[in-house]
C-alpha positions as CSV (number, residue, x, y, z in Angstrom):
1,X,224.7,117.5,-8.7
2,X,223.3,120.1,-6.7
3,X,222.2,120.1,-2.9
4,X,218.4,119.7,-3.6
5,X,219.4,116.5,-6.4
6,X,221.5,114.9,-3.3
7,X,219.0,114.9,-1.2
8,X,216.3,113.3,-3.5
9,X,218.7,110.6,-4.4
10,X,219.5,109.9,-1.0
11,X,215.9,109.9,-0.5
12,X,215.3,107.2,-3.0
13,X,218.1,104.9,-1.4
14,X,216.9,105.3,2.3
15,X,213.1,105.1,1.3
16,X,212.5,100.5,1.1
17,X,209.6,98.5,1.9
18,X,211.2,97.6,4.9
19,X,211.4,101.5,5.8
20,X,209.6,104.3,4.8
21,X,211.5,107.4,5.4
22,X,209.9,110.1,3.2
23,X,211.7,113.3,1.2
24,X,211.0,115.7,3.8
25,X,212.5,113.5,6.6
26,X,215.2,112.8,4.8
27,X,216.3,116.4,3.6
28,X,215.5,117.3,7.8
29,X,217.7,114.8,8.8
30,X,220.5,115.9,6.2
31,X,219.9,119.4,7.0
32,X,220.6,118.9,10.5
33,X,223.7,116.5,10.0
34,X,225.3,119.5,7.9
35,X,224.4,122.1,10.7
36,X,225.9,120.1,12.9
37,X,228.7,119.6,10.7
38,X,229.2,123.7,10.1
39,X,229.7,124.4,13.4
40,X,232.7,121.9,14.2
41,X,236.1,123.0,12.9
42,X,237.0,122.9,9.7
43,X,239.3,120.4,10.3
44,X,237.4,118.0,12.6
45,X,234.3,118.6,10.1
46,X,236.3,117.3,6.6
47,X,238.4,114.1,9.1
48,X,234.5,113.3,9.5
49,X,233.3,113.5,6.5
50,X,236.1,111.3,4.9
51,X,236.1,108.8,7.5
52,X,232.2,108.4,6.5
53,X,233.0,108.1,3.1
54,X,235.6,105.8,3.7
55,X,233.5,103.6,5.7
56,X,230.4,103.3,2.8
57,X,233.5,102.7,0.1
58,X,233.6,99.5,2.3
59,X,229.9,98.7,2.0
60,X,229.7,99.5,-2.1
61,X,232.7,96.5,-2.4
């Protein structure tokens, strides 16, 4: 999967009836997490990024 295919299929998830975030939003939004994410230690960056991925391993059980 490439950048551009995780952002449409985030897109998808994040896009309900309930809330209608649209593409461009959503790859703004991701855009600027990952900036954000660049300019922290390498270190600091990656402890984020599992603990986030730890914590929505919770929500898929």
């Amino acid at each position: 999967m490439n950048v551009n295919e995780f952002y449409n299929e985030v897109s998808r998830k994040v896009d309900t009836d309930k809330t209608s975030i649209g593409v461009a939003e959503t790859k703004r939004v991701l855009s600027e997490a990952f900036k954000i994410l660049a300019a922290m230690p390498t270190a600091e960056a990656f402890d984020i990024v599992a603990k986030s991925i730890s914590h929505a391993a919770k929500k898929l059980s």
